[in-house]
C-alpha positions in Angstrom: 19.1 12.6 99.8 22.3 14.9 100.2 21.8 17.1 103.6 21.4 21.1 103.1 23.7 22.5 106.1 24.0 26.5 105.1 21.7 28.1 107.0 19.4 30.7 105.3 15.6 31.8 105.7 12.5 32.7 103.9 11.4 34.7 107.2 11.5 38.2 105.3 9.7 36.8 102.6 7.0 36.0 104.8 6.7 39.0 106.5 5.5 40.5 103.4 2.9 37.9 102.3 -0.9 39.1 103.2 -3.2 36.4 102.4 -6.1 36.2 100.6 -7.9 33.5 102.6 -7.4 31.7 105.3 -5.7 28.0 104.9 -6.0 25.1 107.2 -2.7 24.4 109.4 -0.7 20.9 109.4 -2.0 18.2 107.5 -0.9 14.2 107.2 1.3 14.6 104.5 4.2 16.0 103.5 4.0 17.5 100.6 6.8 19.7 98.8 5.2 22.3 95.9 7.8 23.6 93.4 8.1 26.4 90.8 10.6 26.0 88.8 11.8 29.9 88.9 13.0 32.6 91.4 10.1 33.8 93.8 9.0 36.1 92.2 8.3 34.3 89.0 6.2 31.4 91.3 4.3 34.3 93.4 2.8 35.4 89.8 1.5 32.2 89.0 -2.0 31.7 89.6 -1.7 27.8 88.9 1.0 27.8 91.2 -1.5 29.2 94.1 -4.4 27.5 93.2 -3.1 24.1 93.8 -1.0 24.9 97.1 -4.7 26.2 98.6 -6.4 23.4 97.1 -3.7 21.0 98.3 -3.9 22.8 102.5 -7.7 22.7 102.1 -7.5 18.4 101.3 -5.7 18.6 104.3 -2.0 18.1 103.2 0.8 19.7 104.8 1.9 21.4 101.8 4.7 23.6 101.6 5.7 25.8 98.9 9.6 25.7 97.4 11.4 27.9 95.0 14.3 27.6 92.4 15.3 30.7 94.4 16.9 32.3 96.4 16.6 29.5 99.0 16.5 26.8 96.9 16.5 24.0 99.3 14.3 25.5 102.4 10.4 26.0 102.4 9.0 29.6 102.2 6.4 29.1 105.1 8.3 27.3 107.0 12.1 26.7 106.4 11.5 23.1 106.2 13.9 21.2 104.3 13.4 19.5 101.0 14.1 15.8 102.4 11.7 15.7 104.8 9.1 15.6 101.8 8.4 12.0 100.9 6.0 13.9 97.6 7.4 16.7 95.8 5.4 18.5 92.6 6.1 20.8 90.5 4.6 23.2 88.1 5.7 23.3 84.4 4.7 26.6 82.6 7.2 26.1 79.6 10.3 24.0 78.3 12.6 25.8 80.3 10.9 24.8 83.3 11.6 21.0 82.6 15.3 21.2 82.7 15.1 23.2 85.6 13.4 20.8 87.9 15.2 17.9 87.1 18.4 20.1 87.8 16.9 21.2 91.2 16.1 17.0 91.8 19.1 16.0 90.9 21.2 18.8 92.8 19.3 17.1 96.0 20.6 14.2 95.2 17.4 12.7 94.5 17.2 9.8 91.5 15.4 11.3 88.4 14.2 7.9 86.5 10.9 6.4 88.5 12.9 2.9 88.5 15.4 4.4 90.6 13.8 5.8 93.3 11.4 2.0 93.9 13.7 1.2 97.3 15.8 3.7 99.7 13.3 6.0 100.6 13.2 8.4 97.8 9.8 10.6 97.4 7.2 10.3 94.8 7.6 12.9 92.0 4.9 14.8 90.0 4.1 17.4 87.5 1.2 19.7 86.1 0.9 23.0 84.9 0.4 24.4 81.1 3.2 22.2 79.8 1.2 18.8 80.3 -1.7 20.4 78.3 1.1 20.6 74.6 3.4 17.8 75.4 3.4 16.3 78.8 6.1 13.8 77.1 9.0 16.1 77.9 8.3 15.1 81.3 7.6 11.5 81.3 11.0 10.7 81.7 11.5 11.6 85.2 7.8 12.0 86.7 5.8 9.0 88.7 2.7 10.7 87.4 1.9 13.8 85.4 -1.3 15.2 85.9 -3.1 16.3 82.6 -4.8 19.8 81.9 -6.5 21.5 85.0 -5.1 19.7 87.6 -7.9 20.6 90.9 -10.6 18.2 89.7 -7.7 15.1 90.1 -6.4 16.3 93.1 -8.7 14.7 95.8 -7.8 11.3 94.0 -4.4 12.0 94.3 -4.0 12.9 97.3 -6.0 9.9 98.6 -4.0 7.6 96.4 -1.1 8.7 97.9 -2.3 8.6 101.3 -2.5 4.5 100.8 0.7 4.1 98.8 3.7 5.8 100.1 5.7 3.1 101.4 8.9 2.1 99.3 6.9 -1.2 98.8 4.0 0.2 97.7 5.0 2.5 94.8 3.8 -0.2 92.1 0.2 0.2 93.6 0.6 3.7 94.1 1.3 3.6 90.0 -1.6 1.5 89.4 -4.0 3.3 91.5 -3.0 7.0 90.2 -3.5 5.7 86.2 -7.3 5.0 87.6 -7.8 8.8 86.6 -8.3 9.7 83.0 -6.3 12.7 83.6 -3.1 11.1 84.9 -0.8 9.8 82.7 1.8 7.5 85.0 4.5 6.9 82.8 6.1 3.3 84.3 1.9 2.1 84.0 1.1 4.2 80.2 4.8 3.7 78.8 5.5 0.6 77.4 9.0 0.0 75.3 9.4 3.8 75.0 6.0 4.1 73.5 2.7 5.1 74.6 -0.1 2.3 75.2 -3.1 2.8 73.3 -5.2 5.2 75.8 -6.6 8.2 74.9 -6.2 10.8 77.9 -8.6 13.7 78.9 -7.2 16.5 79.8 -9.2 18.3 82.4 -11.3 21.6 81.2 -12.8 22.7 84.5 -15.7 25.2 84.7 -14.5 28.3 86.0 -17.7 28.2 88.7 -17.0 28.2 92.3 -15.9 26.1 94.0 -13.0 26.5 92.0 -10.9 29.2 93.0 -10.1 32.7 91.0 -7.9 34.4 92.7 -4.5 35.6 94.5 -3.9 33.2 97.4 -1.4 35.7 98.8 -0.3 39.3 97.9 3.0 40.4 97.9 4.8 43.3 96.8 7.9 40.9 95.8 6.2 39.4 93.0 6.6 40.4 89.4 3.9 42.4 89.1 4.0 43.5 93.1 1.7 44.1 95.3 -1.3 43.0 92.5 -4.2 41.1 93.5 -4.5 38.6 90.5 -8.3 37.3 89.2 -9.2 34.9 86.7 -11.9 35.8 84.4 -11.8 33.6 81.5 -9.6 30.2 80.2 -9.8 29.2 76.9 -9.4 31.3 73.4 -11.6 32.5 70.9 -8.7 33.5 68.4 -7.6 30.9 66.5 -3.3 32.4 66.0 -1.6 29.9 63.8 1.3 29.8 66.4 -0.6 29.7 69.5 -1.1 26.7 71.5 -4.4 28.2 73.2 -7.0 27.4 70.7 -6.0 23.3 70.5 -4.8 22.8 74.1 -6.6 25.2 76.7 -10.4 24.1 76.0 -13.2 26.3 74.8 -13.9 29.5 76.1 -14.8 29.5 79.4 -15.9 33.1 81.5 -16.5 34.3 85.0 -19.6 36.7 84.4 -19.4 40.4 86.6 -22.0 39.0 88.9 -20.0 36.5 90.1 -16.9 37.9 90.3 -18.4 41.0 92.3 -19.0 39.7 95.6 -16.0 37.8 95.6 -13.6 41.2 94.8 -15.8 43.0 97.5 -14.9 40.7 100.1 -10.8 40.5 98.6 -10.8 44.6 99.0 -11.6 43.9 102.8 -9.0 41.3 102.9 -5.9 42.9 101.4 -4.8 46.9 101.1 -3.3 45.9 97.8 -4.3 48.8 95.7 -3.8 46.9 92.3 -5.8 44.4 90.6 -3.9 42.2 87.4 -7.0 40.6 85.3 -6.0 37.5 83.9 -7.4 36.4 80.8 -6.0 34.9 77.3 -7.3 38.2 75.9 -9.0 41.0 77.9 -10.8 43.0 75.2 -12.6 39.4 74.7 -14.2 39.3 78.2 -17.8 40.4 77.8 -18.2 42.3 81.0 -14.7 44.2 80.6 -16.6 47.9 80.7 -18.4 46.7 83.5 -15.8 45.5 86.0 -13.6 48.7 84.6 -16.0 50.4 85.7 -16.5 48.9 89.7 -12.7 48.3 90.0 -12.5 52.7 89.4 -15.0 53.1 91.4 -13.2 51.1 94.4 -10.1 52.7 93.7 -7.9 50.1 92.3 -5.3 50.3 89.7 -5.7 47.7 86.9 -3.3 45.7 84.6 -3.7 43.4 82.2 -2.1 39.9 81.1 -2.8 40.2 77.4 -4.1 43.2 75.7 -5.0 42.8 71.9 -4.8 45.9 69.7 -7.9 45.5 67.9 -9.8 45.4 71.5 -8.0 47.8 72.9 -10.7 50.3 74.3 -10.2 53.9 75.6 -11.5 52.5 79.1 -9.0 50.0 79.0 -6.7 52.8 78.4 -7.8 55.0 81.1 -7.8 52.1 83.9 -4.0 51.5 83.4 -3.2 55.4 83.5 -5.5 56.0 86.8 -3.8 53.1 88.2 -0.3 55.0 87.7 1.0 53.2 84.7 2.4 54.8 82.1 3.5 51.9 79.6 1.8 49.7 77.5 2.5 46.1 76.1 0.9 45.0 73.0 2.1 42.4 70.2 1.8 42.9 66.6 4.4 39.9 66.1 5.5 41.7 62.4 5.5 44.9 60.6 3.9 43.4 57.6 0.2 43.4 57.0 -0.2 40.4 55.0 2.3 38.0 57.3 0.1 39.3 60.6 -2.9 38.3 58.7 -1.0 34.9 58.0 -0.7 34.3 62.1 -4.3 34.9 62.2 -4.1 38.5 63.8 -6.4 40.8 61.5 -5.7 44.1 62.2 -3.0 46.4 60.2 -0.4 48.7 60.7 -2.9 51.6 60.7 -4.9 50.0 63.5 -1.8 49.7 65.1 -0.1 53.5 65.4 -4.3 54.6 65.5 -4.4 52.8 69.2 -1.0 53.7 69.8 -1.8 57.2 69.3 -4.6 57.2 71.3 -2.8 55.8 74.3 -0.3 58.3 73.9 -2.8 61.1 74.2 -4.3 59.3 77.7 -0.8 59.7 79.0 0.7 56.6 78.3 4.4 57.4 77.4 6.1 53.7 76.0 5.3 50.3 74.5 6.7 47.5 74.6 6.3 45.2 71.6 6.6 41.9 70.8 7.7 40.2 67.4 8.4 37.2 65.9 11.6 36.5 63.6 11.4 33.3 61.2 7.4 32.7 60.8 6.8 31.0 57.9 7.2 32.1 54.4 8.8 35.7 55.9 11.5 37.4 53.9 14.0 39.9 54.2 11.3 42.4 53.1 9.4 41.5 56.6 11.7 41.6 58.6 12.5 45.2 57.8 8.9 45.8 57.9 9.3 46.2 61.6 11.9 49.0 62.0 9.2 50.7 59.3 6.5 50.4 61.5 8.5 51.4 64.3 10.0 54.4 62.6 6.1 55.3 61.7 5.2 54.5 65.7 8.0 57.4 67.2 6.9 59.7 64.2 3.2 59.5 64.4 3.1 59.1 68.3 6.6 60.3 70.1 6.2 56.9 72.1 9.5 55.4 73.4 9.7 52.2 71.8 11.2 48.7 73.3 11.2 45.7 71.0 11.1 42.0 72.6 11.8 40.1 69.6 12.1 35.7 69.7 12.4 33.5 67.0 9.3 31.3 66.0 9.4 28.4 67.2 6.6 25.8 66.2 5.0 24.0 69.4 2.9 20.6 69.4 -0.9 21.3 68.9 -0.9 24.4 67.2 -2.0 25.0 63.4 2.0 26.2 62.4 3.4 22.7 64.5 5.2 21.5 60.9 6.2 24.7 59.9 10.0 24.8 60.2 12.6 26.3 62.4 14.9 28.2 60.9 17.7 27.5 63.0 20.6 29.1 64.9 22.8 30.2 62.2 19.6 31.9 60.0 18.6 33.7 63.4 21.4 35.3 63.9 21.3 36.5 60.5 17.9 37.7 60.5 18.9 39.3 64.2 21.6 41.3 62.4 19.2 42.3 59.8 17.0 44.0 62.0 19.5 45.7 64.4 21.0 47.1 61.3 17.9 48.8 60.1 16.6 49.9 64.1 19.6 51.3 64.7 19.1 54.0 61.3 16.1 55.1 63.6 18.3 58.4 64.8 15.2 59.8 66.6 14.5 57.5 69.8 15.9 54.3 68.8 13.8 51.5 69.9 15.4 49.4 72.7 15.9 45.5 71.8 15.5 42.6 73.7 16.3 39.3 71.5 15.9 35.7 72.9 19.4 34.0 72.2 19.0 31.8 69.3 20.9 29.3 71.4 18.0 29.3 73.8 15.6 29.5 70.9 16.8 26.0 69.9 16.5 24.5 73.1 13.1 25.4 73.5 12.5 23.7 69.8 14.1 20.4 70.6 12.7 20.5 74.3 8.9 20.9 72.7 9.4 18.2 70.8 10.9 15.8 73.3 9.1 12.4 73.5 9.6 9.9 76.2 12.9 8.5 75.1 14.5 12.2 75.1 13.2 12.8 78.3 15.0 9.9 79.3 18.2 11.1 78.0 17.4 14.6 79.3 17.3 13.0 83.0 21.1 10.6 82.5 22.4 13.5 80.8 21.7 15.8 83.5 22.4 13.2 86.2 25.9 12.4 84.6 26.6 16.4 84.6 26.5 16.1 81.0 25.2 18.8 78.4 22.0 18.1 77.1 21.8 17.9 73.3 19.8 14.7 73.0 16.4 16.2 73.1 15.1 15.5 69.4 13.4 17.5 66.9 11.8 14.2 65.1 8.4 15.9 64.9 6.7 12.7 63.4 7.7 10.3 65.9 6.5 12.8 68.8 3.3 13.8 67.0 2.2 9.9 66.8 3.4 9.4 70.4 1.0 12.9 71.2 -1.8 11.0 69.3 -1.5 8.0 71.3 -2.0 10.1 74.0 -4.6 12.8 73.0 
């Protein structure tokens, strides 16, 4: 591995951390954690701090590492990469992908498994939501990929790798890891470019203790800043066409008040952060929302939300993000039109809509952001103006400044729309054009827009739909310097590989 030599440190970074609980020191193995994303991004992550604790409390000398802005160097201790003989990282989304086998090969490490057998070279894993929709994008590059919610496998890998880690032992190492159900270990489950008949199970962990729930550290440099962040429910009752919740996530699973009481009691002792971010897949559908409202106003705390839905949007809910100082709301009716919403699976209208909307203006909230879709299937030109109508009907009805985060549809692996098609590059931009023709004849308060690059749309397509061989090409491509364009968008051949593996 290539040396680092320019000095920089992580040491203001610490300085601002205040933990959450208290993690055991050293441990017997070496263990590098990455996030594929700037600090701020990782700090946000709950995954991301659950399995660095989890990892400390097996007794591994885990260390966490960044895409940025010291890429190379630890955050708790400066250490560099290449004294890590494991490194891990956490995959949220496609992006991610690329990203880590950039920041692998930048450190001059090997990114296919048979390269790395001899000479040293450290083991390399992967979980995180990705491995839940299409773990294959990573297969490529990964000696194992751990499947679902990762904490349950962790004691056996860890103890796996404890006996393995020797350059001559990385066959057995193999072998031993695919013992798990939940670890796919692509040079053992990989045969010829296709998956051996096994049928995986992704972990769906109860959300009981001991599992953790919450923030491992606060700091004020995250996204969200100084926010305490608590886990109250995995899994989805909706059932969104384009959502890959309902298939890949697991039933519903929920923390009740009771339990998540005494454990924010003894937080609030713990940290001075004044905010708490609820997590959930949709807060309105957490049965003891009203309650825990109501304890986190009488403690003082300000409170945001992950995902709000509009038809569960709730005065209270309203009134916790205004006490807590916020003045902005973020809500996502994906279209303008009735019937195409409906179509997704989101049953509410554009009169529920401005109705909320309202409301939260007259509680002091003074913007939204909202979020649409471009290209869902069977939309027309007739939709797609739909939204600067609703919009225009929005700033009329409500005086609420407006910005519009708009991304193409793009069908994902495992979700009832997964065969619908993508409309491409060229159609995007025309549909963008569209749509910033008719928002900008909105004279009064024209809505701000944000638009994901169709260029980036069309990665994320053909990098959802990467099997095994594409991630193979994904790795030489990037190891030769080369720009990736071989990730393919054969859904058929990567939905029989996905059954194989499901």
């Amino acid at each position: 591995m290539g040396k680092i030599t320019a000095w920089q440190s992580w040491n203001e970074y610490r300085n601002d951390e205040e933990w959450t609980i208290e993690l055991p020191k050293g441990g017997d193995l070496p263990w590098a954690v990455f996030y594929p994303a700037d600090y701020s991004v990782g700090a946000s992550s709950l995954g991301f701090h659950y399995i660095f604790r989890t990892l400390r409390e097996l007794g591994v000398a885990a260390e966490r590492f960044f895409a940025g802005p010291v890429p190379y160097r630890s955050v708790d201790a400066d250490t560099l990469l290449e004294r890590f003989p494991v490194i891990t990282a956490g995959i949220s989304y496609e992006g991610n992908a690329e990203v880590f086998f950039k920041w692998l090969n930048g450190a001059n490490i090997p990114l296919l498994p048979e390269d790395r057998l001899s000479g040293g070279y450290p083991v390399i894993g992967a979980g995180g939501a990705m491995t839940y929709i299409n773990p294959l994008l990573l297969s490529g590059v990964c000696d194992f990929i751990v499947l679902g919610d990762a904490l349950e496998s962790m004691p056996h890998v860890t103890e796996c790798l404890r006996m393995f880690m020797s350059d001559g032992k990385r066959k057995k190492l193999w072998d031993s890891l695919a013992e798990d159900p939940s670890i796919l270990v692509p040079p053992v489950h990989i045969k010829d470019g296709i998956v051996t008949d096994r049928r995986f199970l992704a972990n769906n962990m109860p959300l009981g203790r001991p599992y953790p729930m919450h923030s491992t550290w606060v700091t004020p440099r995250s996204t969200f800043g100084a926010t305490v962040l608590v886990e109250l429910q995995r899994g989805c009752i909706r059932n969104c066409k384009y959502c890959t919740l309902p298939q890949c996530f697991g039933h519903s699973r929920y923390r009740t008040f009771d339990s998540v009481k005494p454990v924010l009691d003894d937080l609030f002792v713990k940290t001075e952060a004044a905010q708490v971010g609820l997590v959930t897949p949709e807060a309105g559908d957490y049965k003891d929302i009203d309650q825990l409202l109501d304890f986190l106003a009488e403690k003082g705390k300000g409170v945001s939300f992950a995902s709000l839905r509009l038809d569960r949007l709730t005065e209270k809910m309203i009134s916790a993000l205004t006490t807590g100082g916020r003045h902005s709301i973020t809500v996502a009716p994906e279209t303008g039109s009735d019937v195409l919403r409906f179509a997704c699976g989101k049953k509410f209208t554009n009169e529920l809509i401005i109705e909320k909307l309202a409301l939260a203006r007259s509680m002091g909230i003074n913007q939204a952001k909202l979020y649409f879709m471009l290209g869902l299937p069977d939309e027309t030109d007739a939709d797609i103006v739909s939204v600067p109508e609703l919009c225009r009907r929005i700033i009329k009805e409500t005086s609420l400044n407006l910005i519009l985060s708009v991304n193409p549809f793009v069908p994902k692996p495992r979700t009832l729309w997964e065969k619908e098609p993508f409309i491409g590059t060229a159609e995007i931009r025309r549909r963008y054009d569209l749509l910033g023709r008719e928002i900008r004849k909105i004279n009064k308060k024209t809505p701000q827009m944000r638009l994901t690059s169709p260029k980036e749309a069309e990665s994320e397509f053909r990098l959802a739909w990467s099997g095994y061989v594409d991630s193979v090409s994904i790795a030489e491509n990037i190891s030769l310097n080369k720009k990736n364009k071989t990730a393919s968008s054969n859904r058929d051949k990567t939905l029989l590989e996905l059954e194989h593996l499901w």
